[in-house]
BAMAR-283998 format. One record per residue (C-alpha): residue in one letter; x, y, z. Coordinates in steps of 0.25 Angstrom, whole numbers, plus 2048, in hexadecimal, padded with zeros to 3 digits. Layout:
BEGIN
 rest  px  py  pz
    a   X   Y   Z
...
//
This chain:
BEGIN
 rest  px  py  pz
    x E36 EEF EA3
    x E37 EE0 EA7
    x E3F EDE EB3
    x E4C ED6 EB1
    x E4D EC6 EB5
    x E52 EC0 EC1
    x E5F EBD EBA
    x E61 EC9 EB2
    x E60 ED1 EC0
    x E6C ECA EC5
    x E74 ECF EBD
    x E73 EDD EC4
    x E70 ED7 ED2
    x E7B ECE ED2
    x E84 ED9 EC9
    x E93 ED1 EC6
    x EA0 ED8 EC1
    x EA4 ECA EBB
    x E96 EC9 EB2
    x E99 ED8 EAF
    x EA7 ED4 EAB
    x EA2 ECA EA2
    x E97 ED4 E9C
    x EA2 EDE E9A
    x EAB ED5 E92
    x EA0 ECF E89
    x E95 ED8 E86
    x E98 EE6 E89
    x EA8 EE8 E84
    x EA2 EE7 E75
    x EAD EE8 E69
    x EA6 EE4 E5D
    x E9B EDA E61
    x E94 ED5 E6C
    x E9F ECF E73
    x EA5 ED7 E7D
    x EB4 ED7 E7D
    x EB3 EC8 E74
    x EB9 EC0 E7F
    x EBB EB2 E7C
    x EB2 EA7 E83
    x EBD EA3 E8C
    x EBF EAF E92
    x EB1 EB4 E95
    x EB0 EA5 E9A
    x EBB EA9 EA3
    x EB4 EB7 EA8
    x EA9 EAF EAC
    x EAD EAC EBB
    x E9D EAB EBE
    x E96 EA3 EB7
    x E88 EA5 EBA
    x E7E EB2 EB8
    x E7A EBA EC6
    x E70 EB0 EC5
    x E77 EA4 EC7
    x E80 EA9 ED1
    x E81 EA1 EDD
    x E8C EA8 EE9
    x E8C E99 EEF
    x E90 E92 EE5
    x E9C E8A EE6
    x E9F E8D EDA
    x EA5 E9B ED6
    x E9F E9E EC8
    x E90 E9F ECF
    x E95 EA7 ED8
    x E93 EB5 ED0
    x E8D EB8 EC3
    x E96 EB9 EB8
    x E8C EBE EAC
    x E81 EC6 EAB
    x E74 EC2 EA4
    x E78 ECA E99
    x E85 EC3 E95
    x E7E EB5 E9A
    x E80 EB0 E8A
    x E8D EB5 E89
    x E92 EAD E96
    x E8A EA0 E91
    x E92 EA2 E83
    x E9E EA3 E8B
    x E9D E96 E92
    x E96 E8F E85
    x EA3 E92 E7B
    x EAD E8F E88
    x EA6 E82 E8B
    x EA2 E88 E98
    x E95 E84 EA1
    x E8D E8D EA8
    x E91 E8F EB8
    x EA0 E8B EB2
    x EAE E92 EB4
    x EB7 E95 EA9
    x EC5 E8E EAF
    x ECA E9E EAD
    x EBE EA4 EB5
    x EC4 E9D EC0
    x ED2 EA3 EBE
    x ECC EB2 EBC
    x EC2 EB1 EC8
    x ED0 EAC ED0
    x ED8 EBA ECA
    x ECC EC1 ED0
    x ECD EBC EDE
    x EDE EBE EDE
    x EDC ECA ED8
    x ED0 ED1 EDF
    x ED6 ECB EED
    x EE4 ED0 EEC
    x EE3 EDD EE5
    x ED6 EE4 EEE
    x EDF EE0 EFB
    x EEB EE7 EF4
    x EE3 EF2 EF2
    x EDF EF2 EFD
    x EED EF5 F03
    x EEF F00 EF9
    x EE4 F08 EFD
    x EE8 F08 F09
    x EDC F01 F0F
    x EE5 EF5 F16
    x EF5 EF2 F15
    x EFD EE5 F12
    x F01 EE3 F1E
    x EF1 EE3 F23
    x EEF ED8 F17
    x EFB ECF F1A
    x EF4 ECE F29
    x EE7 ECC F24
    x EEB EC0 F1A
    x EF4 EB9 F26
    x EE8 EB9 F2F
    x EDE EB7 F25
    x EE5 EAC F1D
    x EED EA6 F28
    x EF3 E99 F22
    x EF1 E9B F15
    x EFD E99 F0E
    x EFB EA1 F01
    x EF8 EAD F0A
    x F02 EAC F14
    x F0C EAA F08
    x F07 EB7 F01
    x F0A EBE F0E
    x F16 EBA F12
    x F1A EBE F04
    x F14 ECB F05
    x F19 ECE F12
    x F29 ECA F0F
    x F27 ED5 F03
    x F21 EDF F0C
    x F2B EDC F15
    x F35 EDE F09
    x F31 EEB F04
    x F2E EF2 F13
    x F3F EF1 F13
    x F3D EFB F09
    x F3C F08 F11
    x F3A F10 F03
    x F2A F09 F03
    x F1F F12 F0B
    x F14 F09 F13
    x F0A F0B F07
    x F15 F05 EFE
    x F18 EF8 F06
    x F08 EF7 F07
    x F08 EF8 EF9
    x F14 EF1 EF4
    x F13 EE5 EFD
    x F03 EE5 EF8
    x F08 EE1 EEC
    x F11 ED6 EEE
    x F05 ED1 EF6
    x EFD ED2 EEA
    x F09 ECA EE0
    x F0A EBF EEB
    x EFA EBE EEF
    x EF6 EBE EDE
    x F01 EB4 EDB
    x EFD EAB EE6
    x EEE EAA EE3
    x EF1 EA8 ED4
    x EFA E9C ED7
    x EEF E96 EE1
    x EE5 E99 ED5
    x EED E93 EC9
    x EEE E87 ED3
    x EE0 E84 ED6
    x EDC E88 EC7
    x EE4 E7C EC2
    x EE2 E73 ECC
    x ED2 E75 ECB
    x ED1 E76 EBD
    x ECC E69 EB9
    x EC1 E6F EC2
    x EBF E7C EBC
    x EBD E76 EAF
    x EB2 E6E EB3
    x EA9 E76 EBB
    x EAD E70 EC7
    x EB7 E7A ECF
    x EB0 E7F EDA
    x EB4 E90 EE0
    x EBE E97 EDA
    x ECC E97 ED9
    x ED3 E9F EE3
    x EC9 E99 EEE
    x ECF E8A EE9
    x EDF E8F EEA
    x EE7 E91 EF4
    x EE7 EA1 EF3
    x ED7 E9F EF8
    x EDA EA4 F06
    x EE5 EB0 F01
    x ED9 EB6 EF7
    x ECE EB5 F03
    x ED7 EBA F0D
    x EDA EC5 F04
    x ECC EC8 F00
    x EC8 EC9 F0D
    x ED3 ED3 F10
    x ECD EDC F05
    x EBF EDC F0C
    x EC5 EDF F18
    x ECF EE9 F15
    x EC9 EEF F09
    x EBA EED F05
    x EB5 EF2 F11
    x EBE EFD F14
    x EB6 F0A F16
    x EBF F12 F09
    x EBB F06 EFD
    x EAB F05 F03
    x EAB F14 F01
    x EAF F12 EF5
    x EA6 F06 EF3
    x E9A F0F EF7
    x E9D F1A EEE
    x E9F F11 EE4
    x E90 F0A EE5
    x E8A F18 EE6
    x E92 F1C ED8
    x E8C F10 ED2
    x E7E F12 ED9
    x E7C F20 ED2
    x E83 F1D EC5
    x E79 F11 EC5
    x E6C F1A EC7
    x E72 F24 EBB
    x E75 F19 EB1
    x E68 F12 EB5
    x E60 F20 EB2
    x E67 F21 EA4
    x E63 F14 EA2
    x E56 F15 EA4
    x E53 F20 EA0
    x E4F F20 E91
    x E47 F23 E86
    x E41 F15 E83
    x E41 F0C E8F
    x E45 EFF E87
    x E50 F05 E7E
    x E5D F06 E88
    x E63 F0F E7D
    x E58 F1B E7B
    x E59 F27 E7E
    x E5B F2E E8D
    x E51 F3A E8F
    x E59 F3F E98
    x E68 F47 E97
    x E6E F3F EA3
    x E68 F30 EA0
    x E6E F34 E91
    x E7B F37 E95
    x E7F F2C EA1
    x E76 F21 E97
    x E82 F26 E8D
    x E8D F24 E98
    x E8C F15 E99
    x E94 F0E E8E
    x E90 F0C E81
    x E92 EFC E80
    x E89 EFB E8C
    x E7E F03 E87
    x E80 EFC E7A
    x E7F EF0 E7F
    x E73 EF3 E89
    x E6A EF9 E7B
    x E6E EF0 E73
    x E61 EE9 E6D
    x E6A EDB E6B
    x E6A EDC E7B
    x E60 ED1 E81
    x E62 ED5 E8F
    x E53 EDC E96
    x E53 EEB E93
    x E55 EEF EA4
    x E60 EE2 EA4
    x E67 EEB E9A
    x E64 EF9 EA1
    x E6B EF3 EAE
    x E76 EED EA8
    x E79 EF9 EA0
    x E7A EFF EAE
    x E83 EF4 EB3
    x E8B EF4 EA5
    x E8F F04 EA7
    x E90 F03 EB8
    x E9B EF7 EB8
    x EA5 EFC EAD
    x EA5 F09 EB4
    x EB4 F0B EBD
    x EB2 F12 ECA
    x EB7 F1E EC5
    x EAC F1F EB8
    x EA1 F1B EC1
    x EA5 F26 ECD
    x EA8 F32 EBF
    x E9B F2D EBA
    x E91 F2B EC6
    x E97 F3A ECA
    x E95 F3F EBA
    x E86 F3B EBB
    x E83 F3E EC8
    x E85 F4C EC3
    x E7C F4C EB9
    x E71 F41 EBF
    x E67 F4C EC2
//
């Protein structure tokens, strides 16, 4: 078999959920037609927060588009539509891409450090330390605290709540206060800049050009601290790479494993590759043997493997790598 390009490797070795996203919403939720859900232009353009193929990325760029790939080689005349019928350029931001990359950063920042909190893994009052210190004099920060705090302060009088209550009550008024404060910063720089935007011009992202800049770092680096590298989520984290590991190494031996070497869709000669080859999603393999597919026959066999691993939840992938594991030998 002829061994993949350059560029078409990429899309493994640089694997990106957004580019996944994007190849979930066009190509493998299929209706009637070709066209995945049948998204308009101007929301696909808005998905598109990278603009670039694993290829074109480029980690330094001040510019946030190149930073990460946002399609696959696969979906690469899809994107290039996109941008044709929204008047859009190649390596140029939707103005909403910048608005949904923004949401993400609130979101993400605010709601891992809460979760944090809940599990257990830190407490409010840890947090309300850390961003004082960490953010000293900035105001958005030390506003949100001081908010925070006078809440906190308001429901400990209640001598009905137990400690884990107060964590978890006073967490969430943390969370009304820190999301409400970033999204107003957001909403500011997005109409100031977007003469800018519309352009090509604006350089970064939006939360790093607004005043609640120094409130989401702060806040992500809490979560690292506190949470990423606490021993209970890298346990999970390790068991978690092991599951996909073996589930990799079945679905890859179902795959391969096949009557005729260049029709994806032959039979298996063997009970098990029949069976787990018939557990990954009919619109995947569907799409993976179809003979309208242009895509190199191994390009296909590792996406279909990529296809069935990333719509997996954690509960399906540890059911089914555990289902298998029973019947792998």
């Amino acid at each position: 078999m002829k061994p993949l390009s350059a560029d078409l490797r990429a899309d493994f070795l640089l694997f990106e959920g957004n580019a996944q996203t994007f190849r979930l919403l066009t190509r493998l939720q299929l209706l009637n037609d070709n066209f995945g859900l049948n998204l308009t232009y101007g929301t696909l353009a808005a998905l598109l927060k990278y603009t670039v193929t694993a290829k074109g990325v480029d980690s330094n760029s001040h510019y946030a588009g190149w930073k990460k790939n946002g399609f696959f080689q696969s979906e690469k005349q899809i994107a290039e539509e996109v941008w044709r019928e929204t008047r859009i350029r190649a390596g140029v931001r939707h103005p909403f891409a910048y608005i949904m990359e923004a949401c993400d950063d609130i979101a993400y920042s605010v709601l891992d450090t809460e979760d944090a909190v809940k599990k257990g893994l830190t407490s409010f009052y840890d947090l309300m330390a850390f961003l004082r210190h960490e953010a000293k004099g900035d105001r958005l920060a030390i506003e949100t605290c001081d908010r925070s705090v006078k809440k906190n302060n308001e429901y400990k009088a209640q001598a009905r709540l137990s400690p884990w209550e107060l964590n978890d009550i006073s967490m969430q008024m943390f969370r009304v206060y820190a999301i409400s404060g970033m999204v107003i910063a957001v909403s500011q720089v997005f109409l100031r800049s977007l003469p800018q935007i519309l352009s090509g011009s604006f350089k970064g992202d939006l939360i790093s050009n607004s005043s609640g800049a120094t409130l989401c770092r702060s806040l992500k680096t809490f979560d690292t601290k506190h949470a990423y590298r606490h021993r209970s989520v890298l346990k999970i984290e390790l068991a978690g790479y092991q599951t996909i590991q073996r589930l990799m190494d079945y679905l890859w031996r179902a795959i391969s494993e096949r009557a005729d070497a260049v029709d994806l869709g032959s039979k298996r000669p063997s009970p098990f590759a029949n069976y787990v080859y018939n557990r990954i999603s009919e619109n995947y393999r569907r799409i993976a043997e179809d003979p309208a597919n242009k895509m190199p026959l191994r390009y296909r066999e590792l996406q279909l493997i990529t296809d069935m691993i990333s719509g997996m939840t954690d509960s399906f992938a540890v059911s089914f790598e555990e289902e298998l594991r029973e019947y792998a030998n």
